[in-house]
N, C-alpha and C positions, 0 to 999 in steps of 0.2 A: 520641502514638505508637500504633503498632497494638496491637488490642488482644492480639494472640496473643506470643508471647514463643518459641514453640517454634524448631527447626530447620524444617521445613515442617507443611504441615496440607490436608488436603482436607476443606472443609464441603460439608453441601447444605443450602438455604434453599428452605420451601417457596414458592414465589415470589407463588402467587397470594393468599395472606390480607395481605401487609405491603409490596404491593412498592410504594405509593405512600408509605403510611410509608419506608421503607426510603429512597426516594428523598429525602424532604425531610432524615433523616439526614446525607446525603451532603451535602447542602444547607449543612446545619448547619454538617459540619465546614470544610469550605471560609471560611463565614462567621468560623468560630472562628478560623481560621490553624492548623490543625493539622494543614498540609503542613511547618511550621518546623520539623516536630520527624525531616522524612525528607532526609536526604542524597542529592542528583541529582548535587552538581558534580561529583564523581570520574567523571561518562560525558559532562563535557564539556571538560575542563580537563585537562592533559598526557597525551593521547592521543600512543601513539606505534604506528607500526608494526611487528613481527614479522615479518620475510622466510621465517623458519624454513625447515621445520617443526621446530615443538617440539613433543618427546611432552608429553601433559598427562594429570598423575595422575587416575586413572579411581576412584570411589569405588563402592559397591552396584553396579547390570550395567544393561548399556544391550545389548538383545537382539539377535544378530548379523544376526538381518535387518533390523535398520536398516543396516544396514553403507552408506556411499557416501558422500558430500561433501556438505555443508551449505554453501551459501555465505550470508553477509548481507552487505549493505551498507547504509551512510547515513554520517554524517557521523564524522570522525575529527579534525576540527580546527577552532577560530574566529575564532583571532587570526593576526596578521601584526605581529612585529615589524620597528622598524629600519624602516620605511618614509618617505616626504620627509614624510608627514605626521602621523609618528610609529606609537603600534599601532592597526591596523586590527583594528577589534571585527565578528565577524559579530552582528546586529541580531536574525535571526529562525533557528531550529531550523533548517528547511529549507533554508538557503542555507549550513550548515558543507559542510565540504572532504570531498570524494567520500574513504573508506576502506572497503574490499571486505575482507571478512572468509571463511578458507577453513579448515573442520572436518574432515575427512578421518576418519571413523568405522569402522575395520579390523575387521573378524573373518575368522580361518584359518576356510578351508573344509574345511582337512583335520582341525583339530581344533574341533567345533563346541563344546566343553566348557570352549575357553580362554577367556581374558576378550577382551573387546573391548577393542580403544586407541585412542585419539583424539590425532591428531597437528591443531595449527596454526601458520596465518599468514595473514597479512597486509598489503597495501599499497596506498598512498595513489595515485590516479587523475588528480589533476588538478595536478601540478606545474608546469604552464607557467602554468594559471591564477593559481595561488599569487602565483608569481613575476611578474606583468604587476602585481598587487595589492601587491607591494612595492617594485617601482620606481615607482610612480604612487602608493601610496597610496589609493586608490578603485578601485572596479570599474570596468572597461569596457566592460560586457554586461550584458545585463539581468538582473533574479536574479528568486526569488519575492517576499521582503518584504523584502530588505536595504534601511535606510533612506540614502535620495541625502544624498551630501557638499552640505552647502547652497553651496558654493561654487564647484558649475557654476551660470554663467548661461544667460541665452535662448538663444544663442547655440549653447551648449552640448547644451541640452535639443533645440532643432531638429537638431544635426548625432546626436543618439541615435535621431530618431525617422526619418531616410537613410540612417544607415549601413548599408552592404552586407556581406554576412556572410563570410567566409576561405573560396574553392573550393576549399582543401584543408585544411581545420582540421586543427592537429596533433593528435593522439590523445589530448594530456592538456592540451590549450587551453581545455578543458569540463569544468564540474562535474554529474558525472550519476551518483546516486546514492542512485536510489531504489526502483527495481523491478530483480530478477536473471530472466533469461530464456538458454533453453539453444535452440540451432540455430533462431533466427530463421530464416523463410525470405524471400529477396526478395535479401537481404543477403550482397553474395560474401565471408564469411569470409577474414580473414587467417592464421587460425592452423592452415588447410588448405586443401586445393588442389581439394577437392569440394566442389558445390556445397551450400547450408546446407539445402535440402531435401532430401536423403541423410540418412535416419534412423540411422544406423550411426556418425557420429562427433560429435565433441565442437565446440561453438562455445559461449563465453559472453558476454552481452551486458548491458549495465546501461541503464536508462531514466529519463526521466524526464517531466516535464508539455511539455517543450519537445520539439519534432519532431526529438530528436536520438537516435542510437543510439550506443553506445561498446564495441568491442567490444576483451576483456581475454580472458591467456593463462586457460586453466583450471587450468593448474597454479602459476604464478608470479603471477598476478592482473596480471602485467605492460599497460597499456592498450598496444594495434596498432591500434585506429583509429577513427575517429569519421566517421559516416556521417549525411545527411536524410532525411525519408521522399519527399526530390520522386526519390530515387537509386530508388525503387519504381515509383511514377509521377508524371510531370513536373506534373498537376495537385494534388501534394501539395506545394504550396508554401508554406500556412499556417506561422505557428511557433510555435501548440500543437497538442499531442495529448493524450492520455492515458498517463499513466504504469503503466496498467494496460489492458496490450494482452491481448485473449480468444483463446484458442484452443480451436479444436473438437476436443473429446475423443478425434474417432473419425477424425479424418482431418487433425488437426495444422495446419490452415490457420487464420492470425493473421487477428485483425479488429482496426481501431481505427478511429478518426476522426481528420481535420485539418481546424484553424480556421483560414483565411483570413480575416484582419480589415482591414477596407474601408468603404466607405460602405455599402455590402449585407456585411456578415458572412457567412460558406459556412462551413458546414459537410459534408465530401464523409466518409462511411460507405466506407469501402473492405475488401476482404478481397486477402490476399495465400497462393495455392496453395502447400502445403507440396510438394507434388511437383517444379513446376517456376518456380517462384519469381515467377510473373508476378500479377499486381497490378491487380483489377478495382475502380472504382467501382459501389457497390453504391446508395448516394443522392448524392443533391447537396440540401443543406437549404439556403434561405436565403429568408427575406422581409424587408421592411422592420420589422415590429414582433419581428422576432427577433432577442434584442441576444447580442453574444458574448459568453461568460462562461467563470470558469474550472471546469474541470470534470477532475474527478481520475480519475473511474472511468467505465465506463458497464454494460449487462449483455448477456449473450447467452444465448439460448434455444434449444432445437434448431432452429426454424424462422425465428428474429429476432432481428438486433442492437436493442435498445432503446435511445434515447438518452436520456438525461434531462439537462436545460439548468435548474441550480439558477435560484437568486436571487441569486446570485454575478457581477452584470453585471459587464462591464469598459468605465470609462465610456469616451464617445465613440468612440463605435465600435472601442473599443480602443486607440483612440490614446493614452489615457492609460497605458498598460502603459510604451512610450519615453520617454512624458515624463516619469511620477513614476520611472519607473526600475526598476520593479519592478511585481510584480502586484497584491501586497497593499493600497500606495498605490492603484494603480489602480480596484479591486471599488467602485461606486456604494454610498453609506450602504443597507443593508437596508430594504427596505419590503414593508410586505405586501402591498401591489399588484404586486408585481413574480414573478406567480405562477410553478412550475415549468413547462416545454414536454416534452411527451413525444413521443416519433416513433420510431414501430414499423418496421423497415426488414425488409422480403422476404430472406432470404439463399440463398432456395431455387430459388424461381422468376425473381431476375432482374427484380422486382414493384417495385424502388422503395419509396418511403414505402408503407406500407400502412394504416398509421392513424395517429392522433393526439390527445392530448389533455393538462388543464391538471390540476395541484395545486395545493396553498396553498404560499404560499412559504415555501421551506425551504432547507436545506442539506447536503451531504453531500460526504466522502470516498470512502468505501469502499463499492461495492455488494458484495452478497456473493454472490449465486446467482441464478437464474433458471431458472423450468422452464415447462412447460403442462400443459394439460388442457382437451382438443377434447371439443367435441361430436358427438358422430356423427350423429344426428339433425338437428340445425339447420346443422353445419358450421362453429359458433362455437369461436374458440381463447379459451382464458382464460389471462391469461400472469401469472406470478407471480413478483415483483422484492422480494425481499429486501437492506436496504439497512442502512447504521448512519447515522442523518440527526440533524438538527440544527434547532431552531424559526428559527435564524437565523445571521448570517455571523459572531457574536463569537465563536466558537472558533477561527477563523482566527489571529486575535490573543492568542490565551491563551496561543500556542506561541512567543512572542517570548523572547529570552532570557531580558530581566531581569524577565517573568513567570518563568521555567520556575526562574530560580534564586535565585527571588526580591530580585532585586537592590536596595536600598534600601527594600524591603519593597515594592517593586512587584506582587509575586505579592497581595500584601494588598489593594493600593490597588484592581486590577483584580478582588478576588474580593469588594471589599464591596459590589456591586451587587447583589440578593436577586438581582434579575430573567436580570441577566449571568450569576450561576453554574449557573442552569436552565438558558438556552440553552446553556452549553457541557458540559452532560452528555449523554453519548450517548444514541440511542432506536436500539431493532432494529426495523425496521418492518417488513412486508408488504403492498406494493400488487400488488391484483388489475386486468387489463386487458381486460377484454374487445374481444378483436378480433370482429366476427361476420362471417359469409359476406359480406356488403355489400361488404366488405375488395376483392371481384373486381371491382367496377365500376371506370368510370372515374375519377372523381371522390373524393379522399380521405376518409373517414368520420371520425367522432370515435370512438372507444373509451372506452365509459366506464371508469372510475378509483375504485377504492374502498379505503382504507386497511383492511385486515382486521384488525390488530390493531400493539400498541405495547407493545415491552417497555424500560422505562427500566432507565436507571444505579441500584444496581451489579450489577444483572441482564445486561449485555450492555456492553459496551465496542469500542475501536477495534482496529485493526488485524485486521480479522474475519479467519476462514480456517477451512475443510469439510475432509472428506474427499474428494480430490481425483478420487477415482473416482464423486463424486457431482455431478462440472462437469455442469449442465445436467438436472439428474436432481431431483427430488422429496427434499429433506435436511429430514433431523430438528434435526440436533446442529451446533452454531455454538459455536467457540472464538474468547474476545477476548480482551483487553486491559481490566481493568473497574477502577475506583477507590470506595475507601469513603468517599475526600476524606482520607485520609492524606497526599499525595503531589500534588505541582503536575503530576504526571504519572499513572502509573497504580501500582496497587499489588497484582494478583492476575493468574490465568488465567481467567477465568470458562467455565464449558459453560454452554451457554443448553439445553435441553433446549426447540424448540418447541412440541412435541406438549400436554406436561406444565405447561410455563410453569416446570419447576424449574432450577435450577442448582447446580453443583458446583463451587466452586472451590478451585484451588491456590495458596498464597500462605508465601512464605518470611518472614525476621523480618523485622522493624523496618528497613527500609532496603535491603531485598532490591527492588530493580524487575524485571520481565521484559520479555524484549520479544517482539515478533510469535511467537506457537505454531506448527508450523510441521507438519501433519499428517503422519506416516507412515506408511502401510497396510500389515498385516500379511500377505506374501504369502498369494494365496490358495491356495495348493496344501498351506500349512502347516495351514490350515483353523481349527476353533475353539482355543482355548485349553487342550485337553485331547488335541491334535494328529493330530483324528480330520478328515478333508475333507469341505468343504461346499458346494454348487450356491450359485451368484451371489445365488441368493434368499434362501438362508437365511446368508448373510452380515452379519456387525454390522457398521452401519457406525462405529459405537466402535470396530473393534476393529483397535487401533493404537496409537501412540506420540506424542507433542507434544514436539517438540526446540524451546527456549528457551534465549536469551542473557539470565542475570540481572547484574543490577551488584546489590556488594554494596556500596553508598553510605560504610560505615560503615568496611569495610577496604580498600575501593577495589580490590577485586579484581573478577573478573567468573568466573563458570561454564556452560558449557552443562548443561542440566539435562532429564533424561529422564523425561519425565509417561506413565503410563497415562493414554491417551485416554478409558477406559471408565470408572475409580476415580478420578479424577485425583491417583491418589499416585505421589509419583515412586519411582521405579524406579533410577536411577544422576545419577552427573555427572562432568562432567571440569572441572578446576580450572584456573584460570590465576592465575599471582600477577602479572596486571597486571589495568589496567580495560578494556574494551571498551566504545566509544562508544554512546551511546543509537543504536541506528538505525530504521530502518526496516522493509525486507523482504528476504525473503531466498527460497532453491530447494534443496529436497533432490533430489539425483540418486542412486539408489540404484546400487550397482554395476554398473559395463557396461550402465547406460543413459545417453545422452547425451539424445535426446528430453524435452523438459521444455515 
């Protein structure tokens, strides 16, 4: 059990005298099995939805300029009873059933002395999927690891890897529930009548790894419609993307990529104009020794989309993704030949690839940031990619259920590997790239690649997330998701402090989990914390709030929970006497902003 026993606690650990120690700890406990002693199943098992809004008792004070709507999503459900082939078990984390979660954080303007209240609800996204999975019994669309009913044949597997996709999918025939995103642009909104590059109103949209978009009311979470990215441009026909599409800080225009998988794999780098919704390719990648792979995140720079192509291949050209049925089946066994690809893309000049080059094979979810630093003298960019990586693809499979809940003691059986529990501990890295002037010729350059530094677990963890006023900006301070090896999942907040190498984290009792931190900046006109105004420069960028959904394992309830970003002690919470599902990610919209 954990060692703290309190209601919460914020530590700081100096990181650089123990953090190697510290890491084979983690090691340990995992070795030990002393996740048996944290309760998960309550954030996977009778998940129900709330239509509400219900108020939710407010405890301590959550600060009125958070005021505005939180939403999260990720999964709310994994079984399907009653079906011809009895209950349908989801297999892996990432393939339960889309539930969209909606906080609504109130403070009067006119009384700024009252307390805040926090109203919710919620509901579930993908009931036609549901329901196709109970009259059949099996999927009939591809998921990420859900494992194939063995009793499709050839037959079977051939007509999965032809089939032709619904031209007009109903809104809740997909399960998409893993990024929240506010006024996409490209995309004609249903839930108004102006176009979604109009910064002035509201549209929200859910994502996910497949090139699908789904977009749900913002007040009722109700799904109106499900959209492809070829509906942007007709060359977007691939059917993954990234379920973490970048937008530019200063002028709201989306970037991502789509994989077309073929005998040549393409990857097409595109940007989509928030003003007028039109939709340029910006690369076109593809060689023969460039295999496609699945790839969650990618980064953006003020001057460059970055791509990074893990070791995460998808064999035969991808073809194996229809045939095993999923993606997970599909990813080639790990091998260390199978190095990273990097491709630096022009976003400015309209330049194409600009450079390019190789790592050691690895793996990764989450990139976290990205910034530069030109030389003015030589004319060399040096671009810098903050990521949470992985020595290899076994984390993928840690996240299966009857690992996560430890099912027949599977969580055991997959954590007695010495070697398996290191790879599936997170690392914060920092690779440097040097693009140098060459970059103008015609012929592509290489950029060299240098690892700056490596901060392991439980110094830094997954579901990263900054202060959002530092997209693309030079950031100190990185909030995760970090584990002591408590929990098959995670068991704290961590601040990584990169300057310092220190961290501070937040961490409730014995069976308390969090999930993703979710930055919120303290307006700047309020100024310091002694409510005196301060220039952009002399800004913290600590200085703010972390909204958190914890499950409390042990009473099956769930809280959102309000962390100083600076101290990380919390500050208030709002209660729910029900559980909320482990998810994902989620989007704060501060009041009377729709832009996100």
């Amino acid at each position: 059990m954990s060692p703290d026993a309190s209601p919460t606690r914020a530590e700081e650990s100096p990181m650089t005298d123990h953090e190697e120690q510290d890491f084979e700890h983690v090691v340990k406990r995992r070795l030990a099995g002393k996740f048996e002693d944290w309760p998960n199943e309550a954030g996977f098992e009778g998940l129900t939805e709330v239509r509400g809004p219900i108020e939710l008792k407010v405890t301590g004070s959550i600060p009125p300029w958070a005021a505005g709507t939180l939403y999260r999503t990720g999964p709310g459900g994994y079984n399907v009873e009653n079906t011809p082939k009895g209950t349908f078990k989801t297999t892996h984390w990432f393939d339960g059933f889309a539930h969209t979660h909606r906080f609504q954080i109130v403070a009067d303007p006119r009384s700024p002395n009252e307390p805040v209240r926090v109203q919710y609800s919620s509901r579930h996204q993908a009931e036609d999927y549901v329901n196709s999975i109970r009259k059949t019994g099996r999927l009939l669309s591809l998921s990420f690891g859900q494992r194939q009913d063995p009793c499709i044949g050839i037959f079977g597997k051939m007509m999965s890897v032809f089939r032709r996709e619904e031209p007009e999918p109903a809104p809740t025939s997909a399960n998409v529930c893993v990024t929240v995103y506010a006024d996409l642009p490209g995309f004609a909104p249903k839930s108004r009548k102006e176009p979604s590059g109009h910064r002035g109103n509201k549209s929200i949209y859910l994502a996910t790894d497949a090139s699908l978009i789904q977009e749900i009311t913002p007040e009722t979470l109700e799904p109106i419609g499900l959209a492809r990215q070829h509906k942007l441009h007709p060359l977007l026909k691939g059917p993954l993307s990234s379920a973490h599409a970048q937008r530019d800080p200063e002028t709201g225009d989306l970037f991502n990529f789509n994989l077309d998988m073929s005998y040549c794999p393409t990857y097409r780098v595109f940007r989509t104009n928030a003003v007028d919704g039109t939709t340029d390719i910006l690369a076109t990648i593809s060689s023969l020794d460039l295999k496609p792979a699945y790839i969650h995140s990618f980064f953006l720079s003020p001057s460059f989309v970055i791509l990074c192509v893990p070791s995460s291949h998808l064999g035969y050209m991808g073809i194996s993704v229809p045939w095993k049925g999923n993606i997970v089946d599909a990813i080639e066994p790990f091998s260390p030949s199978r190095t990273c690809k990097w491709f630096v893309v022009d976003r400015r000049g309209n330049r194409g690839v600009v450079a390019t080059s190789e790592s050691p094979a690895a793996f990764f979810f989450h990139s976290i940031n990205s910034f530069e630093e030109r030389n003015e003298s030589t004319g060399d960019v040096d671009i810098f990619c903050d990521v949470i990586e992985y020595p290899s693809t076994d984390v993928i499979r840690a996240f299966e259920m009857d690992v996560l809940l430890d099912t027949k003691s599977k969580a055991g059986n997959y954590m007695k590997d010495h070697q398996r529990v290191r790879n599936c501990l997170p690392r914060l890295a920092r690779h440097r790239l040097r693009v140098t002037a060459a970059a103008k010729r015609r012929e592509v350059p290489r950029a060299s690649l240098e690892k700056l530094f490596e901060i392991k677990a439980p110094y830094a963890g997954e579901l990263p997330t900054i202060n959002p006023a530092y997209a693309t900006r030079k950031h100190r301070y990185v909030y995760s998701l970090a584990t002591y090896g408590y929990s098959t999942m995670h068991d704290r907040i961590a601040k990584t402090d990169l300057s310092t190498r220190q961290t501070i984290s937040w961490s409730g009792p014995a069976g308390h989990t969090p999930g993703e931190a979710i930055f919120v900046p303290r307006p700047k006109q309020l100024g310091d914390r002694g409510g005196d105004t301060t220039t952009e420069e002399e800004e913290d960028e600590d200085d703010g709030v972390l909204l958190s959904v914890v499950l409390d394992g042990f009473g099956k309830t769930s809280y959102l929970v309000c962390i100083d970003a600076k101290t990380m002690k919390e500050l208030g919470r709002a209660v729910c006497d029900w559980a909320i599902g482990h998810g994902f990610h989620g989007l704060h919209l501060e009041t009377g902003v729709a832009h996100g």
